[in-house]
C-alpha positions as CSV (number, residue, x, y, z in Angstrom):
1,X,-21.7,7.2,-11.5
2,X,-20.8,6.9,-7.9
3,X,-16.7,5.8,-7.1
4,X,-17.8,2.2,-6.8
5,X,-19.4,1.8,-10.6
6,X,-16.8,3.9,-11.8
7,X,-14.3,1.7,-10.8
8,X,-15.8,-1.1,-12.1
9,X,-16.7,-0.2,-15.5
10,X,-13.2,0.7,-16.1
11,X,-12.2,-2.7,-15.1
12,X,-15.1,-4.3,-17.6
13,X,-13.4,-6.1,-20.6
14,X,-15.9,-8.0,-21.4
15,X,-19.6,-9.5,-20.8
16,X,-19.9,-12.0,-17.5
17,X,-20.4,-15.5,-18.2
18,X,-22.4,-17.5,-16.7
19,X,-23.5,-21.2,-16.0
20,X,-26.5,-23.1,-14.4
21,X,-25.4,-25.9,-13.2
22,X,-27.0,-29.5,-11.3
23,X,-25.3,-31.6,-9.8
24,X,-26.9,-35.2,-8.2
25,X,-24.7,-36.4,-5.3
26,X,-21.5,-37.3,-5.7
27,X,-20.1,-34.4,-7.3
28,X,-17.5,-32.5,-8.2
29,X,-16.3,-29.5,-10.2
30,X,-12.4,-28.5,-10.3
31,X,-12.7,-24.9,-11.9
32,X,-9.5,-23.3,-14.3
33,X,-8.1,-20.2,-13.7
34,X,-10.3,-17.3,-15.7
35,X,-8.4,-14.1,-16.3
36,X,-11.2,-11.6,-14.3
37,X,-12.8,-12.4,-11.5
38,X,-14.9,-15.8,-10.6
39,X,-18.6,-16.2,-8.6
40,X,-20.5,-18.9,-7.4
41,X,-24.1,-18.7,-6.0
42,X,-25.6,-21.6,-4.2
43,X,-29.2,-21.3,-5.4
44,X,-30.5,-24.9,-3.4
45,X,-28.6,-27.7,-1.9
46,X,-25.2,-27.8,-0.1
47,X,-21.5,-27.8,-1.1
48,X,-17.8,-27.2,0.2
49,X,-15.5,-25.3,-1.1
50,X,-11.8,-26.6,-2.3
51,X,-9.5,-23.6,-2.5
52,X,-6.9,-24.0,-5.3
53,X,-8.4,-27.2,-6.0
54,X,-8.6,-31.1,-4.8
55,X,-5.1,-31.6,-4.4
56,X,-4.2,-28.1,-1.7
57,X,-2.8,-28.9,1.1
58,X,-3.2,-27.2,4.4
59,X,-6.4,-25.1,3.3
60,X,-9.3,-26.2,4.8
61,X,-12.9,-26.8,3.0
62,X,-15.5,-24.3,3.2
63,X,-19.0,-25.7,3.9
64,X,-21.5,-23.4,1.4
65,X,-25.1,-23.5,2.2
66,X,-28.2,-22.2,-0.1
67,X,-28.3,-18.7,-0.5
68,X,-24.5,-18.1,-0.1
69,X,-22.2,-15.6,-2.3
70,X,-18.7,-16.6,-3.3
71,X,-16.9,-14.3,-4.9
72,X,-12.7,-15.3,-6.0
73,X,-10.6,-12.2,-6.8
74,X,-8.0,-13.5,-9.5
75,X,-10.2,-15.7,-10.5
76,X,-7.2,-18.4,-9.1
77,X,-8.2,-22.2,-9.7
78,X,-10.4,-24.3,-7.2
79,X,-13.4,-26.5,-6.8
80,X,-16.8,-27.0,-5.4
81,X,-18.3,-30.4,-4.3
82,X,-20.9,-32.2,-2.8
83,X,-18.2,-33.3,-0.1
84,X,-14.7,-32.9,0.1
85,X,-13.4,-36.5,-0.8
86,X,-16.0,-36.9,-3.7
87,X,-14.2,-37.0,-7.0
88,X,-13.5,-33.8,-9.0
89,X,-13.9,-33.4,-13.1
90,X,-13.6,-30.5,-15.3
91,X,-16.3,-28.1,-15.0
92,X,-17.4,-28.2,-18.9
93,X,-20.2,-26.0,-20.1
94,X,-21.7,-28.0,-22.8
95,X,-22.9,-25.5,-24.7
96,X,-21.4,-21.9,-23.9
97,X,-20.3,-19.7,-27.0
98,X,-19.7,-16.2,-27.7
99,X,-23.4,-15.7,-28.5
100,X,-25.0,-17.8,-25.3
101,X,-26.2,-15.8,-22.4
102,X,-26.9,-19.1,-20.0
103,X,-24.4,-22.1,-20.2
104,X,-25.4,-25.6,-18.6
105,X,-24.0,-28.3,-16.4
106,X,-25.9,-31.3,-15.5
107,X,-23.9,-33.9,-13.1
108,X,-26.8,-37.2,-12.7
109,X,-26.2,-39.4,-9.4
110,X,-28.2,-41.4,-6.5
111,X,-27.7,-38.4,-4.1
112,X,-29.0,-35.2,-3.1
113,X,-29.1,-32.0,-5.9
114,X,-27.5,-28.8,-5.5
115,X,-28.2,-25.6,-8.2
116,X,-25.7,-23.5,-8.3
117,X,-24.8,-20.4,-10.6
118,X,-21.2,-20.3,-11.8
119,X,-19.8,-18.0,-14.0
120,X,-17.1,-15.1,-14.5
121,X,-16.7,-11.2,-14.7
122,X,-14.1,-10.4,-16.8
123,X,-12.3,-7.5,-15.2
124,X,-9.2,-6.3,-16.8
125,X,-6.0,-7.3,-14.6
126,X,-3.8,-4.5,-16.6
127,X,-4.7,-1.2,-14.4
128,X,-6.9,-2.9,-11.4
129,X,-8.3,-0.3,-9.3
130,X,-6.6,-0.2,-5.8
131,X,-9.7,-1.3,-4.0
132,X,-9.7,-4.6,-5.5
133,X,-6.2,-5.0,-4.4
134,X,-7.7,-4.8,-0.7
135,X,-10.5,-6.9,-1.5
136,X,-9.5,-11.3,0.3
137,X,-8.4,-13.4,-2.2
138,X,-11.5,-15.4,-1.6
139,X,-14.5,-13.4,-0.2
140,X,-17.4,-16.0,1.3
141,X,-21.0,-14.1,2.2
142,X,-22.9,-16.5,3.8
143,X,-27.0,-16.1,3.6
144,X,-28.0,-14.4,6.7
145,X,-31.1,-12.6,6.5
146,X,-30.3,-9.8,8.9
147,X,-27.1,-8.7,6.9
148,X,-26.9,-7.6,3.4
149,X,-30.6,-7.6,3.1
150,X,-30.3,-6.3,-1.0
151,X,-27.9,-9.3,-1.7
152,X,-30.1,-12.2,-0.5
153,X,-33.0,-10.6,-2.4
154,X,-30.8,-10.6,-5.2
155,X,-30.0,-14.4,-4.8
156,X,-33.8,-15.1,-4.0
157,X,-34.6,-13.6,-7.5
158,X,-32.1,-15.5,-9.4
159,X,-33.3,-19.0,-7.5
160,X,-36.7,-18.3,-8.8
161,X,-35.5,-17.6,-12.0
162,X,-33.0,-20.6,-12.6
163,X,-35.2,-23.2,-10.6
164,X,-37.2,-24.5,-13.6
165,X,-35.1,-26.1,-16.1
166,X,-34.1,-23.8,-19.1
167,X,-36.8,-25.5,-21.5
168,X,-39.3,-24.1,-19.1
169,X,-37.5,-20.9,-18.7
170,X,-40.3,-18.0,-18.5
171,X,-40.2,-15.4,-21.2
172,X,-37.2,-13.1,-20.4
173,X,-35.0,-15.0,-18.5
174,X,-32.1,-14.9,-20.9
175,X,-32.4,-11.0,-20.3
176,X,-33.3,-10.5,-16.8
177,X,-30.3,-13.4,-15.2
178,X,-27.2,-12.1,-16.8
179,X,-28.6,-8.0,-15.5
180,X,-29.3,-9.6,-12.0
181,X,-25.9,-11.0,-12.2
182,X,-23.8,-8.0,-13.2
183,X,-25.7,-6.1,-10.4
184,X,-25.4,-8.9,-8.1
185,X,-21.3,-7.6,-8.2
186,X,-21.8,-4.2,-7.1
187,X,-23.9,-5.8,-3.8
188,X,-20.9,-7.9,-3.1
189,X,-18.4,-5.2,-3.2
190,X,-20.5,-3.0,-1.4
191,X,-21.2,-5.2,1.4
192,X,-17.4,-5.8,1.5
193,X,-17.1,-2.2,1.8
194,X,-20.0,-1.6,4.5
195,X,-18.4,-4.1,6.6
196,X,-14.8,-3.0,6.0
197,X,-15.5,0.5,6.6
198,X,-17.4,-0.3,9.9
199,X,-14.4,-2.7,11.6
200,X,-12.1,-0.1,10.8
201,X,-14.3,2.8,12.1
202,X,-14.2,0.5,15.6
203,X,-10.6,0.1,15.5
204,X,-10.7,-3.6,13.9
205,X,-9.2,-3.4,11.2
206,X,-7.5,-0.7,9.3
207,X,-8.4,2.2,7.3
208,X,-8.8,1.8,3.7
209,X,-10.8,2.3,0.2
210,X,-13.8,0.8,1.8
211,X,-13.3,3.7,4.7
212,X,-12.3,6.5,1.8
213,X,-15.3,5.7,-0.2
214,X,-17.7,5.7,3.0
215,X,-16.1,8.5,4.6
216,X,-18.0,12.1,4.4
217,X,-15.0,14.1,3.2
218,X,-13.0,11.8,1.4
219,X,-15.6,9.7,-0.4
220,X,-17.0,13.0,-1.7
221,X,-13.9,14.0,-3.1
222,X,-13.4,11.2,-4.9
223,X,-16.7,11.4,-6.5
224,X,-16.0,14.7,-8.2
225,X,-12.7,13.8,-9.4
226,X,-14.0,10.4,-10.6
227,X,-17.2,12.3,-12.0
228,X,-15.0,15.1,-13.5
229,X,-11.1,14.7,-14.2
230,X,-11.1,17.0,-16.1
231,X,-11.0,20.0,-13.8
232,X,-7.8,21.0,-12.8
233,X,-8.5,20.3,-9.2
234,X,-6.8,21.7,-6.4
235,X,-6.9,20.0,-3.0
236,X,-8.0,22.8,-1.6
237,X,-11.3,22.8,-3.8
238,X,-11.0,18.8,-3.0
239,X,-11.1,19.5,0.9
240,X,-13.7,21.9,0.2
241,X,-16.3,19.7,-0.9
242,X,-16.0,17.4,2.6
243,X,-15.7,20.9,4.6
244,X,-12.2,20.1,5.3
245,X,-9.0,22.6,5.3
246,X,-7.0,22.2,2.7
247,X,-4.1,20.1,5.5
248,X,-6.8,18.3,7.7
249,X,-7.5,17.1,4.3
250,X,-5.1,15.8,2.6
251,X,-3.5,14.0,5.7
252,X,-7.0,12.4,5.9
253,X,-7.5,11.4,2.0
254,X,-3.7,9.9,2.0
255,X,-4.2,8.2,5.1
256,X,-7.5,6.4,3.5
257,X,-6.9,6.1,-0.3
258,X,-2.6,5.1,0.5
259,X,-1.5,8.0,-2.1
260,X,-2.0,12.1,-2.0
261,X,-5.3,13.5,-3.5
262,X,-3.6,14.8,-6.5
263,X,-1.9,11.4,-7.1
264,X,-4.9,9.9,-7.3
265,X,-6.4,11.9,-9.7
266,X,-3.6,11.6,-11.8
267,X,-4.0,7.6,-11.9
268,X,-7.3,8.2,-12.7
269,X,-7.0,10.3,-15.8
270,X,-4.8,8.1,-17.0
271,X,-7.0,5.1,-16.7
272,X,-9.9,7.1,-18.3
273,X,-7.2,8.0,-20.7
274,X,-6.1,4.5,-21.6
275,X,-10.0,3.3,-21.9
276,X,-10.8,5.6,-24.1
277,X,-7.3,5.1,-26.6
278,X,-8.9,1.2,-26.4
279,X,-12.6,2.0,-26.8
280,X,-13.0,4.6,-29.2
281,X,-11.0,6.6,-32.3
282,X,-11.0,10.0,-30.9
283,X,-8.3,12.1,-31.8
284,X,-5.3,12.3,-28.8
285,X,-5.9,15.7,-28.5
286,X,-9.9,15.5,-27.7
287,X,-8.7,12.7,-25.3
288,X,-6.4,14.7,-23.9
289,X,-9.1,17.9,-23.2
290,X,-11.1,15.2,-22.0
291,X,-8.5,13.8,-19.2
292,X,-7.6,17.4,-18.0
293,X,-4.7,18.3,-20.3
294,X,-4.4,21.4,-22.3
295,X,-2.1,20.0,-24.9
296,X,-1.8,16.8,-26.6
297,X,2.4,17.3,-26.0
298,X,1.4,17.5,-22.0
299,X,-0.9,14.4,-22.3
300,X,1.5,12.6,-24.2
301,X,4.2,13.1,-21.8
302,X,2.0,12.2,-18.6
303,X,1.0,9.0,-20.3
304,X,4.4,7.7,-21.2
305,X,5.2,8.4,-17.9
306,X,2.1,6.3,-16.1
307,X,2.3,3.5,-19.5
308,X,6.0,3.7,-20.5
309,X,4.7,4.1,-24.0
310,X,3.1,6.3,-26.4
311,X,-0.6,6.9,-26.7
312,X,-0.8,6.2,-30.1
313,X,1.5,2.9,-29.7
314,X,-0.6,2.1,-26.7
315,X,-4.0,2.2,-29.5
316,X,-2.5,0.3,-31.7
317,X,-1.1,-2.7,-29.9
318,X,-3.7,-5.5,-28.7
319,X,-4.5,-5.7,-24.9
320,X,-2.9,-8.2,-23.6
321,X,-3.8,-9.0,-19.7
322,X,-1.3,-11.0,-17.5
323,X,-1.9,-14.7,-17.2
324,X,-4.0,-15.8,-14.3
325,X,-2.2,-16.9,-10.9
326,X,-3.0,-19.8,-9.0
327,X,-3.1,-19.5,-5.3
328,X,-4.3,-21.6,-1.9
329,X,-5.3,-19.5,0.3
330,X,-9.0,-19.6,2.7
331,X,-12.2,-18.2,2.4
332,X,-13.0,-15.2,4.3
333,X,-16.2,-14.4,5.9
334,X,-18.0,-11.2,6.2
């Protein structure tokens, strides 16, 4: 996989839930704080968008039209309505359970519809990757044909899909919806990164993930030690692989990624380290080979450094991720 998956399936904690919901003018929908990251596609209709929910002060609404991507980092608490002073309840699946793929909403009124998808990818908060640390608290991609052309065919496809109501669903749907939607997250972060990496190429904005991950040296640097951690890398075999000196290098990769190129690769052996203690029962020292370390003493000491605990006490105690945060703060466009 390329850095961008990578880093998202070793965020993944879980499967992404999702809702269809209706909503007849006036509405409104105050959403909790999720632990993960929350999204919002509005399929038909109109809405605005009430950072931190109806009772922020100094945030201004965001008008959402049909077609357009929200996508809320921390997964902080907020709301969506029909208009800004329209009454806000509880969003309230009625019938989502650990073995639903589609929840429902259905809000009846006098006034104009809206469909909307909502739901929730549950990305692990314990070891995020840096990149979402650079991502806006509350990322807003309007539908504009000309830009991210693969992301309004994504939100086309899931319109056509949802439009009829789920007792007229056509064969498949519970299948096809929740693989649109988990691929509908990779087009949002990669037009974040697109558009990141070309305002900073132009001086707008600074130089980041989005510019390492684009970039011809850097991003192909980070694929092999993302593809292979295991090698004992050098940065001069990093470098290499761009057609960079071992010093042009390096200044470049830190300037980009915030940390050296063997810094990096440390962080991400221990990720792939602390997935793997989670998601399976191999023995420490196979996970150990696995993550680049000759010894399971050499491992050991490495992880307890990154963790401040032992492998084996890291298996053995639950995962526990840190409470969601709420925060105000505005939408931002791209």
């Amino acid at each position: 996989m390329d850095v961008l998956a990578n880093a998202l399936a070793a965020m993944r904690v879980g499967p992404t839930r999702i809702a269809r919901t209706g909503a007849c003018a006036p509405w409104g929908l105050g959403f909790p704080a999720v632990t993960g990251a929350t999204f919002h596609v509005l399929l038909k209709g109109s809405c605005w968008l009430l950072p931190a929910g109806p009772v922020a002060t100094g945030v201004a609404p965001v008008r959402l039209g049909a077609g357009d991507v929200l996508f809320l980092r921390d997964g902080n608490p907020h709301a969506l309505a029909d208009d800004p002073a329209s009454p806000v309840v509880p969003f309230a699946p009625s019938d989502w359970s650990a073995s639903s793929t589609i929840s429902r909403v259905e809000i009846d009124g006098p006034g104009p519809r809206s469909l909307l998808l909502c739901g929730a990818y549950q990305l692990g908060r314990t070891r995020p990757h840096p990149l979402m640390a650079e991502l806006p608290e509350v990322l807003h991609l309007p539908a504009q044909p000309t830009r991210h052309p693969e992301l309004r065919a994504m939100t086309e496809l899931l319109a056509a899909e949802l439009s009829a109501e789920l007792d007229q669903a056509r064969p498949g749907r519970d299948g096809i919806v929740p693989a649109l939607v988990d691929a509908m997250l990779l087009y949002i972060l990669r037009a974040w990164v697109v558009d990141r990496a070309a305002e900073a190429a132009l001086g707008l904005g600074p130089a980041g993930w989005p510019s390492a991950i684009t970039d011809r040296a850097v991003g192909r640097a980070l694929q092999v030690i993302y593809d292979d951690p295991a090698r004992p890398w050098t940065v001069q075999q990093l470098g290499a692989h761009g057609g960079l000196s071992r010093s042009v290098f390096a200044q470049r990769f830190t300037a980009m990624v915030g940390e050296p190129p063997l810094t990096c690769l440390t962080w991400w052996r221990m990720t792939m380290a602390g997935r793997l203690l989670r998601d399976s029962d191999m023995p420490l020292s196979v996970v150990a080979q696995r993550v680049g370390y000759s010894s399971e003493f050499a491992f050991s000491k490495a992880f307890r450094r990154e963790f401040g605990t032992a492998p084996g006490r890291y298996r053995r105690e639950p995962a526990v991720e840190p409470a969601a945060e709420s925060a105000a703060e505005p939408a931002v466009e791209i």
